[in-house]
N, C-alpha and C positions, 0 to 999 in steps of 0.2 A: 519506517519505510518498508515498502512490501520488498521479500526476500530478490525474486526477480528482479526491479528494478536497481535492486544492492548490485546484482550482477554488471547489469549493463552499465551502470555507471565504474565498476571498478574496472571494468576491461577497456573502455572510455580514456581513465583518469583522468575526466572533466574537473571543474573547477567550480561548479555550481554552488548553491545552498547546500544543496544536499550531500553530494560528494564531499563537500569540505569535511565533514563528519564522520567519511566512510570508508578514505582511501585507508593503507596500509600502513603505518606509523607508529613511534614508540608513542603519541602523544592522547592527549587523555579529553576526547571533546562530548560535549552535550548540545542535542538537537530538539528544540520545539516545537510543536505542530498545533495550532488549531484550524478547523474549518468546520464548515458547515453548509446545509442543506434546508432552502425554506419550502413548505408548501410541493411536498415531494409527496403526489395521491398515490391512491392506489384506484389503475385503468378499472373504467366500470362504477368506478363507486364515489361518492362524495368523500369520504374519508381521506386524511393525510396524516404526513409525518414532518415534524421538522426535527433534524438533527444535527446535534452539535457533537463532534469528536475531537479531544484534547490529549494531544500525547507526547510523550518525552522518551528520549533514548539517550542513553550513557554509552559511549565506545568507547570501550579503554584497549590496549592492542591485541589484535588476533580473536578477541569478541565484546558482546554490547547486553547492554541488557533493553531492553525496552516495556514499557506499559500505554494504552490506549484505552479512553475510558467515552463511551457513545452516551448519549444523553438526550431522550426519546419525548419529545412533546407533541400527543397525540389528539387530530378532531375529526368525529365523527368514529370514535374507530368501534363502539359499541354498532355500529353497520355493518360491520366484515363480518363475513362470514367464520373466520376461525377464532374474534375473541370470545365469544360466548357470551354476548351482552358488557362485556368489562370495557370500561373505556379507556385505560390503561394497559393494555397487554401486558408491555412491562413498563419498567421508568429506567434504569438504567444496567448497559453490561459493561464488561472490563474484560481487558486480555492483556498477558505479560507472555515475554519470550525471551529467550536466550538464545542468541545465535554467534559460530563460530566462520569465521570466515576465512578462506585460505587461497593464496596468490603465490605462483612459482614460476620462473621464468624458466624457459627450457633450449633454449636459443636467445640471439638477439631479437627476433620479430616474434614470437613464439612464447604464451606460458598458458600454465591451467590455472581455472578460478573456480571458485565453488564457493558452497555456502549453505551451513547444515544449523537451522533452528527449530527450537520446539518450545510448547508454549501450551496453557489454559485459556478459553475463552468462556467465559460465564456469566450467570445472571445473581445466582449466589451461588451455589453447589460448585466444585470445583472436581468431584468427581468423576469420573466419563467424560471431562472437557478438553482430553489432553491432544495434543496431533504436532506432528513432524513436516515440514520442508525444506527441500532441499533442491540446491540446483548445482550442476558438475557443467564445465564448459571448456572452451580453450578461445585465446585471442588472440588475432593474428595485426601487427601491427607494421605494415611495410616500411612505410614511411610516418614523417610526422603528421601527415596530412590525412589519411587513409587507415581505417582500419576495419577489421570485418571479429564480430564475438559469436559465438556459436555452441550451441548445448541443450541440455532437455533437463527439466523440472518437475518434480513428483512431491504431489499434496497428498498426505494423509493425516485421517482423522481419524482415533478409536472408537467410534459409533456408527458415522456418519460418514456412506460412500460420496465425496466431495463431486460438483460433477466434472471440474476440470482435475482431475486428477493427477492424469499425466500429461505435459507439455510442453510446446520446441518454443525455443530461446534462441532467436540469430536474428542478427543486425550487422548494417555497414553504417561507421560513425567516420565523419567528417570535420578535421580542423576541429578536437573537442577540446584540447590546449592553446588554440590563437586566444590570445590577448584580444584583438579588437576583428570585427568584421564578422561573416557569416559560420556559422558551427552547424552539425546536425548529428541524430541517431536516428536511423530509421530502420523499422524491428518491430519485433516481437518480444518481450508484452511490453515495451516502453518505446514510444518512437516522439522525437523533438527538434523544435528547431530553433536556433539562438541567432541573434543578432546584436555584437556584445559593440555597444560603439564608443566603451572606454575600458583602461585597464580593470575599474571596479564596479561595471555597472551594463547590466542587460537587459533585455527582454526578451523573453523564449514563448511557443507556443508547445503545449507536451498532451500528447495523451496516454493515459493510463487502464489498467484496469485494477479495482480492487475487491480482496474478498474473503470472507471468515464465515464460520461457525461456530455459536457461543451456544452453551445450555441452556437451559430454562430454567424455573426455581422449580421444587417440588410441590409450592403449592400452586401454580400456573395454570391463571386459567383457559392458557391458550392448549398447553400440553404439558403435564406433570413431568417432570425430567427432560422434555423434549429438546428441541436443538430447532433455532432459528438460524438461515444459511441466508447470506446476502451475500449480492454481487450488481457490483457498478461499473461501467465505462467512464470516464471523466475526462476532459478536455481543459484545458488549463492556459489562460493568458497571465503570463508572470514580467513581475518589473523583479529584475533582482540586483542585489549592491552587494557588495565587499569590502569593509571598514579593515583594512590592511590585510593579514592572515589571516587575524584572529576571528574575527566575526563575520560573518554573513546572514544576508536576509532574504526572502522569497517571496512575494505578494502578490496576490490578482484574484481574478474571478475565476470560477468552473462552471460549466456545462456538463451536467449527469445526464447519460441517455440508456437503453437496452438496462435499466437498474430492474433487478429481479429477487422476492424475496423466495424462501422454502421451507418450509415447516415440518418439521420429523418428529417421530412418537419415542420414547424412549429407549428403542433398541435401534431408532436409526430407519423407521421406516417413511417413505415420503408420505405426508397425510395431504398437503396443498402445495400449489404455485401460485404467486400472484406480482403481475407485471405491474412497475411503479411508470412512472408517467416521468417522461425530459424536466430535467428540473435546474435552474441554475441555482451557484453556491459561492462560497469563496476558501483560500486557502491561504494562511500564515505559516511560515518557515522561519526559523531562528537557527542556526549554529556556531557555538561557540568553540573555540581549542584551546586547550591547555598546555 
């Protein structure tokens, strides 16, 4: 789960798939993620991508570890302009992160929330792949019905100036603890809307944005040591269920749109852009607690 939406859901204390996995607790849960991306071109050119991302996170209390591993099936891509005749750019990256997260009440309606991880994304090399985020906030929570989260977020990377670097974080979240009937978040960088019409069982509509930069391999024939920077919008129709505490689950389709890739030389400088094309997808959530 991207750092951001850690937030908004913790300041929330939603009950969702996700959140299950991510509130504040002595207990010790794992969350699994697949989804994927068919037939995701690149504007202008016959060439595509289809991508499958598989990933698991361990929260045990006060932090998680997590790994995410993307898996690249390419046609047409000897076309583009930046592989240099290779029709495999790459085949596959990976990123793992450790993030610490922190929640303190400072009043009855009143507490801060934050949340500081850092991580490698690569292709093999793991050197110059490291980078830091972190988000500082406060949530104000009047009643049970009502609540407003608020704060700013800062991506860094050790090579590669990110372009969203730094960025505000506020929402007003509605009824995100009702058992049944209508719930919302509406925000920045996560906004949602549920309609739960039983104790263990919903359907939400959510949009997101996601986004990394991972290394290249050093023998790359796209860019020796370089750094591939991707960034997606996603829209998400979800069925989701609650098999008592312990388990929950998250299912549906995505809609990718404004997906953009960037290509950087070794020390970080931009070489290309290339805007991907609306794509639909889907998304699987699993978490369990211990």
């Amino acid at each position: 789960m991207e750092p951001e939406a850690r937030l908004v859901n913790e300041a929330e204390q939603s009950s969702d798939a996700a959140s299950a996995v991510s509130e504040f607790s002595e207990s010790t849960a794992i969350e699994l993620e697949v989804s994927g991306v068919s037939d995701l071109g690149f504007e202008g050119s016959g060439a595509a991508i289809e991508l499958l991302s598989q990933g698991v996170e361990i929260e045990l209390p006060w932090f998680s570890l997590s790994g995410n591993f993307y898996e690249f099936t390419w046609e047409g891509a000897e076309d583009l302009s930046f592989s240099n005749g290779s029709a495999k750019p790459w085949d596959d990256l990976s990123r793992f992160e450790v993030r610490y997260d922190f929640h303190q009440p400072v009043s009855e309606d009143w507490a801060w929330i934050a949340s500081l991880g850092g991580g490698v994304a690569f292709e093999e090399e793991i050197s110059g792949s490291g980078y830091i985020n972190t988000v500082l906030g406060a949530s104000w929570n009047r009643s049970e019905d009502w609540g407003l989260f608020f704060g700013v977020g800062y991506n860094w990377h050790t090579t590669v100036d990110v372009e969203y670097e730094l960025f505000p974080v506020f929402g007003v979240s509605y009824r995100e603890r009702a058992e049944q009937g209508w719930s919302a978040s509406l925000g920045l960088p996560q906004t949602g809307v549920r309609y739960r019409f039983a104790s263990g069982a919903a359907i939400s509509l959510t949009a997101n944005v996601q986004s990394f930069v991972a290394k290249l391999a050093e023998d790359s024939e796209v860019a020796s040591e370089g750094f591939a920077e991707f960034l997606r919008f996603d829209i998400g129709l979800n069925y989701e269920q609650s098999f008592g505490d312990r388990v929950a689950l998250k299912v549906g389709p995505t809609f990718g749109f404004g997906s953009e890739l960037k290509l950087h030389n070794s020390v970080g400088q931009l070489l290309s852009e290339h805007d991907l094309e609306a794509s639909p997808g889907f998304s699987l959530q699993m978490g369990v607690t211990f």
